[in-house]
C-alpha positions as CSV (number, residue, x, y, z in Angstrom):
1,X,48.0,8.6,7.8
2,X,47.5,6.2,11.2
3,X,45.7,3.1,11.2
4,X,42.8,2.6,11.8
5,X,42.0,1.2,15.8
6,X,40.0,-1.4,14.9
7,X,37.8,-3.1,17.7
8,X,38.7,-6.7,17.2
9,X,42.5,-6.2,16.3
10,X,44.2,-9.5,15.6
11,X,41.3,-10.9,14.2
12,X,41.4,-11.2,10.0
13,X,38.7,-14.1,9.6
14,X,35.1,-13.3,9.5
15,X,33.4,-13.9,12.7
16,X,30.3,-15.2,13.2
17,X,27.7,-13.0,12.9
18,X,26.2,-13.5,16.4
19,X,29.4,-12.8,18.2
20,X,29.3,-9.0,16.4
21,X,26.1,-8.8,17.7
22,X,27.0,-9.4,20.9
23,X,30.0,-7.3,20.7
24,X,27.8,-4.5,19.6
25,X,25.6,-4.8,22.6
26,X,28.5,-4.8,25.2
27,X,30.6,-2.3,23.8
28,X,27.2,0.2,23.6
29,X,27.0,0.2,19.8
30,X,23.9,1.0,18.2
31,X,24.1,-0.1,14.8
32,X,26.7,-2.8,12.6
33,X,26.9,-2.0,8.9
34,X,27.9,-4.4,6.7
35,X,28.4,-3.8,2.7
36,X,30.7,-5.4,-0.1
37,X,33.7,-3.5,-0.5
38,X,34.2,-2.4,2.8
39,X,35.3,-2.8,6.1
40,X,32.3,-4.0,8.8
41,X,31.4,-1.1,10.9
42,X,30.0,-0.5,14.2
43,X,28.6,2.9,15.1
44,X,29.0,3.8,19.1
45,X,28.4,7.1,20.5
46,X,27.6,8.4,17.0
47,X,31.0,7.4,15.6
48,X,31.1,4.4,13.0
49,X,34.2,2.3,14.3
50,X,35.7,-0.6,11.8
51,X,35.6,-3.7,14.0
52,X,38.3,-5.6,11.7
53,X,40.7,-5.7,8.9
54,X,38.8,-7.3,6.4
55,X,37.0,-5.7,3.3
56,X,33.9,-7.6,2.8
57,X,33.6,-9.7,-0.9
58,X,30.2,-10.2,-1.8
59,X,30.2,-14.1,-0.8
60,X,31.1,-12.8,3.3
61,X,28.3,-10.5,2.8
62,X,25.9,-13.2,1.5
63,X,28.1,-16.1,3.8
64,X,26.6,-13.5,7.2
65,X,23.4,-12.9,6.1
66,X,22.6,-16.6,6.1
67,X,23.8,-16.9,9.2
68,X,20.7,-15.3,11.0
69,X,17.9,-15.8,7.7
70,X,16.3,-18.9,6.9
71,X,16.3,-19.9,3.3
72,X,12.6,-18.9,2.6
73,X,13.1,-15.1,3.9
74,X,16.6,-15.4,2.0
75,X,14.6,-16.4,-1.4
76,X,11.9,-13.3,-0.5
77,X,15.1,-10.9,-0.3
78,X,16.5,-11.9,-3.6
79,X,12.9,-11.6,-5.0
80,X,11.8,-8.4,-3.3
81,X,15.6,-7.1,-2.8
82,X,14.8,-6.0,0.7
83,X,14.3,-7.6,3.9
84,X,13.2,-6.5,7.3
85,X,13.3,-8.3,10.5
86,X,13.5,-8.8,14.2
87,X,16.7,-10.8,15.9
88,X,16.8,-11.9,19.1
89,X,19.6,-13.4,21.5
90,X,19.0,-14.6,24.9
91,X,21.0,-12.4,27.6
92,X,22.2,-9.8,25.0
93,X,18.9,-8.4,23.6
94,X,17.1,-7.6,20.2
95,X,18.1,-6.2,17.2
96,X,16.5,-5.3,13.7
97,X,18.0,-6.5,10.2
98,X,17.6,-4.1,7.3
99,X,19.1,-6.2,4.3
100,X,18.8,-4.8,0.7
101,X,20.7,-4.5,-2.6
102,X,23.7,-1.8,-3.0
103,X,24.9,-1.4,-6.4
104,X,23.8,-4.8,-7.2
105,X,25.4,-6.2,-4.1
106,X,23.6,-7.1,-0.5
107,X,24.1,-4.6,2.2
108,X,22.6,-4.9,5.8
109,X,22.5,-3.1,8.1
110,X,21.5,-4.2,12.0
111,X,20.2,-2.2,14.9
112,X,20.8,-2.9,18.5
113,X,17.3,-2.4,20.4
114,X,18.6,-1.9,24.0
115,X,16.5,-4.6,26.8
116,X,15.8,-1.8,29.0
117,X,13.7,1.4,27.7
118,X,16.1,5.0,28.9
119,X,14.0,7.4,30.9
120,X,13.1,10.9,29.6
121,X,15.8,12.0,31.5
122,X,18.7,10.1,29.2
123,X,16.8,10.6,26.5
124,X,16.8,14.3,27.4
125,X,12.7,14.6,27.3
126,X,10.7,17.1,28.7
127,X,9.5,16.3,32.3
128,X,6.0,16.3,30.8
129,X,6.3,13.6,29.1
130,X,6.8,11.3,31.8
């Protein structure tokens, strides 16, 4: 069986979460998923793509979440065990952060909202819609 072909490939310590972001957004990926037990994983072009050799413990999960909450939404997603909200980073773009419990573990998942809206013809539309 090969090896995965990881995106970051000589990197074994969690990064911070705001350089996967930003990774995300340059190499075209449209959503990160992060969830104890696994590998972090980037989908691009439809495909999910590990982006490094590190399963995720519960206290990285937890440890990157942080990272972007402040401790009053973090206290509303241990109470509510979901949490939904909007990221921003100057000169890379927004992104959405779906956080919620996973057999009793935080999960999260984040979208990449692109700056600039495709036209119907990317998006395949009918002229009419224009």
């Amino acid at each position: 069986m090969s090896q995965p072909d990881f995106i970051l490939k000589q990197i074994t310590e969690l990064p911070p979460l705001k350089g996967i972001m930003k990774l995300m957004a340059q190499q075209g990926g449209s959503d990160l998923f992060v969830s104890v037990g696994s590998v972090i994983k980037m989908k691009i072009n439809g495909k999910q793509k590990p982006v490094l050799n590190k399963l995720m413990l519960a206290a990285d999960v937890e440890q990157l979440l942080r990272q972007e909450i402040n401790d009053q939404q973090f206290e509303s997603f241990r109470s509510t065990k979901e949490l939904n909200c909007a990221l921003s980073m100057t000169n890379v773009g927004r992104f959405r952060l779906s956080a919620f419990f996973q057999r009793n573990s935080i999960s999260f998942v984040i979208r990449f909202i692109p700056p600039e809206i495709p036209n119907t013809d990317i998006l395949g539309l009918p002229k009419k819609l224009e």
